[in-house]
KEZA-623096 format. One line per 3 residues: their letters; for each residue x, y, z of C-alpha. Coordinates in steps of 0.001 Angstrom, whole numbers, plus 524288, in hexadecimal, padded with zeros to 5 digits. Each point is the difference from the previous one (the first is absolute). Last residue first. Layout:
// KEZA-623096
A> X,Y,Z ~ ... $
// end
This chain:
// KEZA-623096
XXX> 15D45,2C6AF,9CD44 ~ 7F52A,7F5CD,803F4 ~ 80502,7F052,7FC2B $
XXX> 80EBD,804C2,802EE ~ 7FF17,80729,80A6B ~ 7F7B5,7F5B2,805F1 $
XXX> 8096F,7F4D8,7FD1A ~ 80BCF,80996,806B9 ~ 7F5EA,80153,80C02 $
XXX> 7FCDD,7F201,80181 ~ 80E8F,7FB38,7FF95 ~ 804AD,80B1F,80BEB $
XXX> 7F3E5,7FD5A,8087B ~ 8020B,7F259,7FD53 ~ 81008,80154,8055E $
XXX> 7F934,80933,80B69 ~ 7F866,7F433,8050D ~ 80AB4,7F44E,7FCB8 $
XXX> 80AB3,8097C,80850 ~ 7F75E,803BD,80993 ~ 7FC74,7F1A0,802B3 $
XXX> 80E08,7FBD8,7FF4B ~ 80371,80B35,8097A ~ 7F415,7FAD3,80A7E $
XXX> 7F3EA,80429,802E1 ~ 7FAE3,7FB73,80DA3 ~ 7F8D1,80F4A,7FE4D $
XXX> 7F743,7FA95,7F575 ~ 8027D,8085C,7F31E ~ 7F824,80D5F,7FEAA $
XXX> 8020A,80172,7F13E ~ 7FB6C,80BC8,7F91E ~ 7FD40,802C7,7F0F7 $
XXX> 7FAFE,80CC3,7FE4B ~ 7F95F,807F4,7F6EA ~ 7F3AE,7FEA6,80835 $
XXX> 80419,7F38A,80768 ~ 8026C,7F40B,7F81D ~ 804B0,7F510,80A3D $
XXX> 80AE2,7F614,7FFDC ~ 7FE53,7F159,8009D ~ 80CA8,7F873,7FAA8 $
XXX> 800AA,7F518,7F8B4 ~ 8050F,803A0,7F2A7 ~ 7F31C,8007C,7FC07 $
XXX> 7FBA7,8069F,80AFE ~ 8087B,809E6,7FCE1 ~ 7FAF8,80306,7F2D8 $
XXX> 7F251,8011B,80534 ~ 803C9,80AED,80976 ~ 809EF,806B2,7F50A $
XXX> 7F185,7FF53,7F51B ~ 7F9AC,80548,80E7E ~ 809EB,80A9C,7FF7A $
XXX> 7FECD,805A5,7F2B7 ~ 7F238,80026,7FCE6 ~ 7FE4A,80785,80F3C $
XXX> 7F6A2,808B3,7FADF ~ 7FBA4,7FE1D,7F084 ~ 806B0,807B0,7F40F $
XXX> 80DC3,7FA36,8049F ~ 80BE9,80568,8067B ~ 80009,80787,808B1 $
XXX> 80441,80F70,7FFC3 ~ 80BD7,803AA,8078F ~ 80301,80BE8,7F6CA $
XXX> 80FD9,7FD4E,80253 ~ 7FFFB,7F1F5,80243 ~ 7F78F,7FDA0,7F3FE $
XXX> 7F780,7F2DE,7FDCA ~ 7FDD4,7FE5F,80EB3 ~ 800E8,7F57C,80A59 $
XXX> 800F3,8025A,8100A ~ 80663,7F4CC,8066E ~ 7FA68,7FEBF,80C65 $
XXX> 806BF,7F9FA,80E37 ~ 7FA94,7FA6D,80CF2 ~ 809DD,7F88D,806CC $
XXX> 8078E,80AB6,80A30 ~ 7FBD6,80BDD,7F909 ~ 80088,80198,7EEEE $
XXX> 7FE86,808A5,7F63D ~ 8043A,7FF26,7F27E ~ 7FCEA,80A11,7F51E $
XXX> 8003D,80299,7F044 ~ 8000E,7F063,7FBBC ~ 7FE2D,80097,7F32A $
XXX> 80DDB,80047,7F8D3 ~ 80503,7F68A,8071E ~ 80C0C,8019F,8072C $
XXX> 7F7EF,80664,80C5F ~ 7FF37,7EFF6,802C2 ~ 80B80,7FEAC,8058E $
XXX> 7FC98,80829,80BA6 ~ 7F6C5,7F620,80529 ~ 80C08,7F5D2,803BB $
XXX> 80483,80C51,809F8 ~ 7F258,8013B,80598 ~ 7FD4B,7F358,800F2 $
XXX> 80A47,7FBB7,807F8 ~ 7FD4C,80B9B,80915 ~ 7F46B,7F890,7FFCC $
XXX> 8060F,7F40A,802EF ~ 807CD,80577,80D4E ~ 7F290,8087D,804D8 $
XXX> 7F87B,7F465,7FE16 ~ 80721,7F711,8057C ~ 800FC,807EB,80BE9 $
XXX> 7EEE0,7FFA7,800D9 ~ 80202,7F0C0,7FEB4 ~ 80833,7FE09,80B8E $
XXX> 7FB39,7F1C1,7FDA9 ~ 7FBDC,8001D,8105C ~ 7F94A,80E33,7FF65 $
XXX> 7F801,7FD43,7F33A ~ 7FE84,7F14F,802A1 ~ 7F898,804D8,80E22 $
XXX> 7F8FE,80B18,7F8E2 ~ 7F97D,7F472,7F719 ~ 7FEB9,7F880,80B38 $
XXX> 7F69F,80B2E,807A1 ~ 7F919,804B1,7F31F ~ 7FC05,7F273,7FE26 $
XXX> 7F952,7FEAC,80E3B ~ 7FAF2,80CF4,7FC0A ~ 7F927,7FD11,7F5C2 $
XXX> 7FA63,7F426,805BD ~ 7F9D8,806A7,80B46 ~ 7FA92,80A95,7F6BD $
XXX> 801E5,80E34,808CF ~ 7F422,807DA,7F3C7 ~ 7FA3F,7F2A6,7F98D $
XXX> 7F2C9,8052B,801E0 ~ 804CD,80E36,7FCF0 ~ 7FEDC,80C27,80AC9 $
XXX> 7FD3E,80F42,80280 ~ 7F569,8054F,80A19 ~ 80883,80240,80B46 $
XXX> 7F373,7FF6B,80AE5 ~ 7F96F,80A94,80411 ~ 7F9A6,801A1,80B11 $
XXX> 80C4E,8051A,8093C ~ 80263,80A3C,7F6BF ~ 80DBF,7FCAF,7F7D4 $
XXX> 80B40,80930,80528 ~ 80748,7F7AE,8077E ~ 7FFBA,7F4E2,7F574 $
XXX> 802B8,8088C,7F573 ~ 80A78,80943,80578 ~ 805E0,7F414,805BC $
XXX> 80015,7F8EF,7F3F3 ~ 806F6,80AD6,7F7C9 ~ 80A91,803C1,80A71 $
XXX> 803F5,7F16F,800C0 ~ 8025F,7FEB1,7F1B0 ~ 7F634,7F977,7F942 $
XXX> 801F6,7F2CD,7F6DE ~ 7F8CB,7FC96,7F592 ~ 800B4,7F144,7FDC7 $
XXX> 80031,7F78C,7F448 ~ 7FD79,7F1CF,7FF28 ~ 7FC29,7F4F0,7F31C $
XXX> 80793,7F3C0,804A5 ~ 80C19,7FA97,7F8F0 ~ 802E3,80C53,7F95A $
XXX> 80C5C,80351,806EE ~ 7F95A,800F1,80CE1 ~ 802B1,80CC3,80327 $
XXX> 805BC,802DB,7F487 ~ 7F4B4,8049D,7F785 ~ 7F9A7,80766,8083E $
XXX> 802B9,80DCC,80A6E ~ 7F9F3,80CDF,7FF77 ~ 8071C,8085C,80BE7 $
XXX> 7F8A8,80AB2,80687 ~ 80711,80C9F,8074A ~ 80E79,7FEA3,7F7EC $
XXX> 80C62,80290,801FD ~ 80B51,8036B,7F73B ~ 80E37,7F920,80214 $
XXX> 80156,8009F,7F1A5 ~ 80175,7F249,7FC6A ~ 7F936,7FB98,80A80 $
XXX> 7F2E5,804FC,7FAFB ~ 80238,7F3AE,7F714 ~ 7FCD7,7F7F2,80B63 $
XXX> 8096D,7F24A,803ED ~ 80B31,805F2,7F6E7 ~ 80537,7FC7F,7F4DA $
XXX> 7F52A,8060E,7F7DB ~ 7F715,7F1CE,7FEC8 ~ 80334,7FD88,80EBB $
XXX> 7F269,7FE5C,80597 ~ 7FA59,80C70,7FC7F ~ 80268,80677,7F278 $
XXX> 7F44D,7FB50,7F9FE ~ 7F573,801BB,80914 ~ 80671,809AD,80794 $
XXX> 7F6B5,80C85,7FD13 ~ 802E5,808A6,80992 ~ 7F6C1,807F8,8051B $
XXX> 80513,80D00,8042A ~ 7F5E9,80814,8072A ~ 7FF22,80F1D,7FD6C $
XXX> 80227,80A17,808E8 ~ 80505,80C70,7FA7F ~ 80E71,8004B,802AB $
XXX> 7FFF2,7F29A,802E8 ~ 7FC8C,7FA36,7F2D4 ~ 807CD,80B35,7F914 $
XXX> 80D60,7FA33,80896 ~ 7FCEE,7F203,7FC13 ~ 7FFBA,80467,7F14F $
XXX> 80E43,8054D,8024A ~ 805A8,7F575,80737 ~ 7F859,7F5F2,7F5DD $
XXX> 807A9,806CC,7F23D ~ 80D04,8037E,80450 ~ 805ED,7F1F2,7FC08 $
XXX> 7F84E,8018E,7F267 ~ 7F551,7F73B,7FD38 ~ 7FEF9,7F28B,7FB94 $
XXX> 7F61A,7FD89,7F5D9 ~ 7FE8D,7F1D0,7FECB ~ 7F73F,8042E,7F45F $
XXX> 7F06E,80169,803D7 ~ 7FF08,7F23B,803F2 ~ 8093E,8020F,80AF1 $
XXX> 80123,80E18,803F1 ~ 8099A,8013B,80B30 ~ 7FD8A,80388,80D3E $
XXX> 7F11A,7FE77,7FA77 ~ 7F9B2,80A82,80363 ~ 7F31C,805F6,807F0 $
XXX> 7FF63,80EB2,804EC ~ 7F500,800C1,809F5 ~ 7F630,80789,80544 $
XXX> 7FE14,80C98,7F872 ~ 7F6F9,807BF,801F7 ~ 805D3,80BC0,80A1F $
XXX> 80BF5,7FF33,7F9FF ~ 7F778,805FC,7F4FB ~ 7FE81,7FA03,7F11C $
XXX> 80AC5,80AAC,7F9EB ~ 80998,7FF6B,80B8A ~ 7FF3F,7F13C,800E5 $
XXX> 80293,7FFB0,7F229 ~ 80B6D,809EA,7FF8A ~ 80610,7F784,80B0A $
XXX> 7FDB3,7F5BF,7F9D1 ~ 80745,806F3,7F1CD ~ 80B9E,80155,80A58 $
XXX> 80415,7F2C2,7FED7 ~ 7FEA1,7FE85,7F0AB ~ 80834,80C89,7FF24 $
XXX> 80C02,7F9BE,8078D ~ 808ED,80BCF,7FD42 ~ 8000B,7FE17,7F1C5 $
XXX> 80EDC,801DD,7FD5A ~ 801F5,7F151,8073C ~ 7F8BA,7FC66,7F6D0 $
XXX> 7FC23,804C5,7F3AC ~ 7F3FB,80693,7FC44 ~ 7F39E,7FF11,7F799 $
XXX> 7F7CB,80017,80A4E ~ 7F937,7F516,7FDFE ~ 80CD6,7F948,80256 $
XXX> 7FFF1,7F468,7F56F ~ 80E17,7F92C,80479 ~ 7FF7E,8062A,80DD3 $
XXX> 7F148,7FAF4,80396 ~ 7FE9A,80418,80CEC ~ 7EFDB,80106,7FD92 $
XXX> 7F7D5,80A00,7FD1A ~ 7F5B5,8018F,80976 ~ 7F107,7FABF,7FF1A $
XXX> 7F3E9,80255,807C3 ~ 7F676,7F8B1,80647 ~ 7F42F,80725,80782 $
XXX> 7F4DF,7FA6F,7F549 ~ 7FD2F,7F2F9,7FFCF ~ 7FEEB,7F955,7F180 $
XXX> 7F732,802A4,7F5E6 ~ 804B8,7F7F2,7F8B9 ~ 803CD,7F05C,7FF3F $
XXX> 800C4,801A9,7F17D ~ 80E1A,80053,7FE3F ~ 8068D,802DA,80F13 $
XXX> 80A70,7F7F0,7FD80 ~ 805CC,806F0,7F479 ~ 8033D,80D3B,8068F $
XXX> 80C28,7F9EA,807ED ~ 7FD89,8090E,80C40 ~ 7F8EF,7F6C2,809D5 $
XXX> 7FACE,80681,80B6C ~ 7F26D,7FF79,7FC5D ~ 80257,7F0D5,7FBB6 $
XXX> 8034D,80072,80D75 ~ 7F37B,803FA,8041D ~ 7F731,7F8E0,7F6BC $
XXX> 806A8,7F3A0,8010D ~ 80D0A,7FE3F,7F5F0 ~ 80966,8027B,805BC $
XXX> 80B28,8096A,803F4 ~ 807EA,8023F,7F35D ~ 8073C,80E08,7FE08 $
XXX> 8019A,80471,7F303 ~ 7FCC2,80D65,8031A ~ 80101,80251,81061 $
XXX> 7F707,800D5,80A6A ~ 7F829,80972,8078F ~ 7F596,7FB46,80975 $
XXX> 7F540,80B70,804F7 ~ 7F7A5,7FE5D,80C00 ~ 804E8,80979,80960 $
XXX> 7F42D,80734,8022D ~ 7FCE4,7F844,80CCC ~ 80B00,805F8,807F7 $
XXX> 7F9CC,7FDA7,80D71 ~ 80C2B,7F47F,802D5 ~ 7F85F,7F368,7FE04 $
XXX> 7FAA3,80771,7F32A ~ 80FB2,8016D,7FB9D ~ 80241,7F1CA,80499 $
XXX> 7F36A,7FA9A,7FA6A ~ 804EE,806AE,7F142 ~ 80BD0,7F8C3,800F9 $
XXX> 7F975,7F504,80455 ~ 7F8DE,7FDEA,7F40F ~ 80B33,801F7,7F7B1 $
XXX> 8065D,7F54E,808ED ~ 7F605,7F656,7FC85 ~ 7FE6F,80293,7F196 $
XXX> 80F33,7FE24,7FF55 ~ 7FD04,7F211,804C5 ~ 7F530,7FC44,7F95B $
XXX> 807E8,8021A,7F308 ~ 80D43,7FAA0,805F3 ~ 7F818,7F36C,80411 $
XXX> 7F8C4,7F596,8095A ~ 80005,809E1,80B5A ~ 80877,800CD,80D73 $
XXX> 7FBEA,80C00,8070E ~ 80D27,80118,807E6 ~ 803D6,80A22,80D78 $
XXX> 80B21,80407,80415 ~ 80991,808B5,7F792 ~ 80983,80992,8070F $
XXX> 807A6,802F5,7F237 ~ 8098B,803BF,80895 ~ 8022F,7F1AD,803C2 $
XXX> 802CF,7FB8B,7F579 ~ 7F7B5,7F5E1,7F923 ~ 8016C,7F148,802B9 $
XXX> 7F9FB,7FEAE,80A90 ~ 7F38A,80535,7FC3F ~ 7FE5F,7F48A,7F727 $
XXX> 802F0,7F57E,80A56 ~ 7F657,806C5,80A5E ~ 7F4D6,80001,7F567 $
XXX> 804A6,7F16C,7FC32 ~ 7FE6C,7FB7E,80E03 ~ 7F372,805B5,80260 $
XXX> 7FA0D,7FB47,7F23B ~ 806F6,7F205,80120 ~ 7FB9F,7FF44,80D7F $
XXX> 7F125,802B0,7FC19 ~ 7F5E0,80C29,80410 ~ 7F27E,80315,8026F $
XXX> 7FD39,80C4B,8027F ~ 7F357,802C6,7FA7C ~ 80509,7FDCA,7F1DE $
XXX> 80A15,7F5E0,7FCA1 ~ 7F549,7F466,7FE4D ~ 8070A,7F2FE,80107 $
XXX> 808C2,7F913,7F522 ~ 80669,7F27C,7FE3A ~ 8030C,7FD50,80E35 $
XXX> 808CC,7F4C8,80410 ~ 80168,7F6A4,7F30A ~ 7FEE8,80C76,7F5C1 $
XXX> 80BE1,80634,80B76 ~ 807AE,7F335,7FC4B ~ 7FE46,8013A,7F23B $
XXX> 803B6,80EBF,7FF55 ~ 80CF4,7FC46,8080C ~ 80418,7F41A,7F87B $
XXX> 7FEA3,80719,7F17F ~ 808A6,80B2D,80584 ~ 80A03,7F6C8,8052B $
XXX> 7FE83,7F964,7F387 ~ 8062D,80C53,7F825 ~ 7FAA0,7FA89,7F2BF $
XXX> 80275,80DAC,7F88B ~ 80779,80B5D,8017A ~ 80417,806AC,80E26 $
XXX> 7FB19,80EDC,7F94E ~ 7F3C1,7F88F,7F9CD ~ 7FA0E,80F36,7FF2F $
XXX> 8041C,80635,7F329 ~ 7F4F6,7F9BF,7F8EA ~ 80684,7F47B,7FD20 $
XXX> 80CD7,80183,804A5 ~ 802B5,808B4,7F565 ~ 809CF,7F7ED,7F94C $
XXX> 7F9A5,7F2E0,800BD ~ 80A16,7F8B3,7FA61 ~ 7F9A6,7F715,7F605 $
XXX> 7FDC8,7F178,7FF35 ~ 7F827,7F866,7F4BE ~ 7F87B,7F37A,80474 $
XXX> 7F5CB,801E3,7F657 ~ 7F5EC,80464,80B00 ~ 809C0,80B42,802F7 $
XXX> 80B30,7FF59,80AB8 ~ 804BA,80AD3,808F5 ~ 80F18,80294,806A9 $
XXX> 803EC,809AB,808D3 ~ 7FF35,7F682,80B61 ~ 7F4EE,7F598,7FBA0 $
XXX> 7F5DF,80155,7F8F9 ~ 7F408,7F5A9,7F8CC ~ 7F47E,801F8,7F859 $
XXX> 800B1,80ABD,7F722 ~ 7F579,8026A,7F4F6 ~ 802EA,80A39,7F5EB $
XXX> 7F0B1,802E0,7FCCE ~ 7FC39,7FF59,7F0AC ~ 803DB,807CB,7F556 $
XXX> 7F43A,80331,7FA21 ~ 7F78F,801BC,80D5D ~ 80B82,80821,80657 $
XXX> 800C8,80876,7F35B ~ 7F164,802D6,802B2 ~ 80140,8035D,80CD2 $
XXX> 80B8C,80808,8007C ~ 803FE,7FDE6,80F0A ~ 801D8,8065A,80B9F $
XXX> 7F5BF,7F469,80743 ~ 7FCB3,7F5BE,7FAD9 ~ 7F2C5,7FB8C,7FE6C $
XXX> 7FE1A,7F096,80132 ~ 7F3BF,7F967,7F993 ~ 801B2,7FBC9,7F2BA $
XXX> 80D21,80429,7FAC6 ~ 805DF,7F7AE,80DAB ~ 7F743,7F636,7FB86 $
XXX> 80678,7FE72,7F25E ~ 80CB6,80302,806F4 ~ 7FE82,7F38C,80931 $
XXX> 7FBBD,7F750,7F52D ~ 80B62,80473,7F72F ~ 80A37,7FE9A,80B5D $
XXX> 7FA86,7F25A,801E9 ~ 7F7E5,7FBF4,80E94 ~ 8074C,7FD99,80B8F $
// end
């Protein structure tokens, strides 16, 4: 392997990175990682951190699982890849459909996967089918998507559409028109300016104030995270899904569900819908599928969906929608062993027993002076920071100053936690253990008192 100084001189001179400042990235040089295993990763210089947000939330098994390694090697030596489109198929694909569906409740009355390479191409998928349904059905002017503010989605033209954190859509303008954008459950900055449980669940009836204003006879879909990731780890109130569920049937609007985070066990449960016992009509699954080890998402139709579709399709015309890599043999062979260690480890149960964990270590940290908010579900947590607990303002002249000086400060005490808005969150690996919380939430701890220190 060639030297850490070779490999970021080349990295400087032909990689470019994704979510990143550019220019700071050239200066200071790429962080290079080369070896993981469980929650731990290594660095070029033989350094070891806890990855604390499981990468990018989605390595929910953690790293160097070798039955995951064995199964996408031995599906490379049988069949590497074959066209998905003209009905073609593969036994990982068919099996791993079947496997997925299985896991959600039945009322739910899923059945049929679109698997994908992503959470960006996925959501695009199931937006499009939203508005096939509703055309399927005679009801072509239901074309509309509402979504929520600070909701993340992706980052493809649809999706990014979706998307309600403001920042990702600099200088990628104009984009498609029919999106719209809902406040979201967002208790500790209610848009509203109220208080709950006073408020009466505002931010659920502003959709049905939205629908009302656009037309029920427009809109499509209503798209959400069951609880915003990048946009906060904002977990909404216990009344808040019932109620929006209820608007979506009054007037008849699709729910997609955007599970690309929360699916998989991050919440505690196997689909953060579960959490409220509310259904959905299209699911957007990622991430944890195959834990990172292969790139796979899948939209995912309930029955009543697909039917409508397929019976409702002219004979001629063929469904028009599809990726190269859409049903990828070796994705799925990894999606298959990675559920396997999922169900076998008990890994979604750890997750609900460490996060409550979590929860109860987090609270600590409302001794320092900055931290205004913590919210947290099953292992995905944020520590909101600000210079005055009463105003709430951040701290800092630039957005996010703050949290990425916390971010850097925990990874050099060994720990990787991510800068979010005027967040800090940590999604640890759901094979977390104590010891692991305790090290994790111990840097948290450190790195905020050095901030407050260096910026207040």
């Amino acid at each position: 392997m060639k030297s850490k100084e070779e490999l970021q001189k080349l990295d400087a001179k032909y990689m470019f990175h994704p979510v990143v400042q550019l220019a700071e990235h050239e200066q200071h040089g790429a962080r290079i990682i080369t070896e993981a295993n469980g929650s731990r990763v290594k660095d070029i210089d033989g350094n070891e951190y806890i990855d604390a947000f499981s990468s990018l939330w989605n390595v929910v098994i953690g790293h160097g699982q070798k039955a995951v390694a064995d199964a996408i090697t031995e599906q490379l030596a049988k069949l590497e890849y074959y066209s998905p489109f003209f009905g073609f198929a593969s036994p990982p694909a068919i099996e791993l459909a079947a496997k997925v569906v299985s896991l959600m409740p039945k009322d739910w009355n899923m059945g049929h996967v679109m698997f994908t390479c992503g959470g960006s191409e996925t959501n695009d998928t199931n937006i499009k089918l939203a508005r096939m349904y509703w055309a399927c059905k005679g009801i072509d002017t239901k074309k509309k998507i509402i979504s929520r503010n600070l909701a993340y989605h992706g980052v493809t033209f649809g999706s990014l559409s979706a998307t309600g954190i403001e920042f990702f859509k600099t200088n990628f303008d104009p984009l498609p028109p029919g999106f719209s954008h809902i406040m979201a459950p967002y208790c500790y900055r209610c848009e509203l300016g109220l208080t709950y449980p006073e408020c009466g669940i505002g931010c659920a009836k502003q959709l049905e104030e939205a629908i009302l204003r656009e037309g029920p006879e427009t809109v499509a879909a209503f798209i959400a995270e069951p609880v915003h990731g990048t946009g906060g780890v904002i977990v909404p109130p216990a009344e808040y899904w019932p109620m929006v569920r209820k608007i979506l049937d009054k007037y008849q609007v699709l729910f997609i569900a955007d599970e690309v985070i929360t699916g998989f066990g991050r919440t505690g449960k196997m689909f953060g819908c579960m959490n409220w016992n509310v259904r959905p009509d299209l699911v957007s699954i990622a991430k944890g599928v195959t834990s990172g080890y292969f790139p796979l998402g899948g939209a995912i139709a309930s029955n009543e969906v697909f039917e409508t579709i397929k019976t409702n399709l002219p004979s001629f015309l063929p469904f028009l929608h599809g990726f190269t890599y859409n049903n990828h043999p070796v994705g799925c062979a990894a999606g298959l062993a990675n559920l396997k260690i999922i169900e076998d480890q008990k890994v979604v149960e750890n997750a609900a027993k460490m996060g409550a964990y979590l929860k109860d270590r987090l609270k600590g940290l409302y001794d320092h002076k900055s931290v205004g908010d913590i919210r947290s579900i099953g292992l995905m947590a944020a520590v909101e920071i600000v210079k005055d607990k009463d105003t709430k303002e951040p701290i800092g002249e630039l957005p996010m100053e703050s949290t990425h000086r916390i971010e850097e400060l925990t990874w050099d005490k060994g720990v990787y936690a991510r800068a979010m808005l005027e967040n800090v969150a940590v999604a640890p690996i759901l094979t977390t253990t104590k010891k692991e919380i305790d090290i994790i939430v111990d840097a948290l701890d450190a790195s905020i008192a050095q901030m407050e220190k260096e910026m207040l």
